[in-house]
N, C-alpha and C positions, 0 to 999 in steps of 0.2 A: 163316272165315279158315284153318280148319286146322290151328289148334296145338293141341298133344298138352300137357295137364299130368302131372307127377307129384304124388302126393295123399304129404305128410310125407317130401319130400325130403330127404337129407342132404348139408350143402355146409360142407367142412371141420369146426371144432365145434358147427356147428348146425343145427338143422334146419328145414326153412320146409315152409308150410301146404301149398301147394303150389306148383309149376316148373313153366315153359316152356325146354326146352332151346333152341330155335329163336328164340325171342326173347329168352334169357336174363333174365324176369320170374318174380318170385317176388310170389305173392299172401298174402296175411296176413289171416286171418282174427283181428278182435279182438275181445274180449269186455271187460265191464267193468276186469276186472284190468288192463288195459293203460293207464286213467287213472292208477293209483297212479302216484305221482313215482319208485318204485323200479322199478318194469317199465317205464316210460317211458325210464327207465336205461340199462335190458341191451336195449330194443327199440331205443335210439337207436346204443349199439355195435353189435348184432347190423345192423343196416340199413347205419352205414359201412362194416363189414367187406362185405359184398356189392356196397355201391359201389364199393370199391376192386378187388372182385374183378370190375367190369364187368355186376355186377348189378344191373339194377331194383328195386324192391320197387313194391308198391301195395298198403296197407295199406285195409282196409274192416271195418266193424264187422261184426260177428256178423248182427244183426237184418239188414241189408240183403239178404242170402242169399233168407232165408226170407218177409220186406216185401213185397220189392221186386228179386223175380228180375232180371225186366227189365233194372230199372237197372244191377244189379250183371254183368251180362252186357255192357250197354253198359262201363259202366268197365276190364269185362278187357280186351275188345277195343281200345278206345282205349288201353288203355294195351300191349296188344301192337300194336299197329301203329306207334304211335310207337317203340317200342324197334325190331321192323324195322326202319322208318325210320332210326333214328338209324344203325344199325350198318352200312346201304347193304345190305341185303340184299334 
């Protein structure tokens, strides 16, 4: 598809795992910490504030990376094509 990420982007006070400028998708890598009910917290603020700012998010656990490339390559994609899409570009 041809989108370019950036790896610990910074988008106003935070920063995401990594960015699609082009599709303005932000991928999240998670790790256990992100069950606790208080990272669930600041990951639920930090993910409206990027809604609001027009941003995606797609959240994926850690182990999928490393599992289950494949998959997780499917998922970016789907999820950057749909954000094209959405935005008519």
């Amino acid at each position: 598809m041809g989108l370019k990420f950036r790896r610990q982007h910074p988008i106003g006070k935070y920063t995401v795992d990594f960015f699609c400028f082009q599709a303005q998708l932000a991928v999240e890598l998670d790790g256990s910490v992100h069950a606790k009910p208080s990272q669930a917290r600041k990951d639920a603020t930090k993910e409206a504030y990027l809604k609001r700012m027009g941003i995606r998010v797609l959240r994926v656990p850690n182990g999928m990376v490393l599992e289950d490339p494949e998959l997780f390559c499917r998922k970016v994609r789907g999820a950057g094509t749909e954000s094209l899409f959405s935005k008519g570009r």
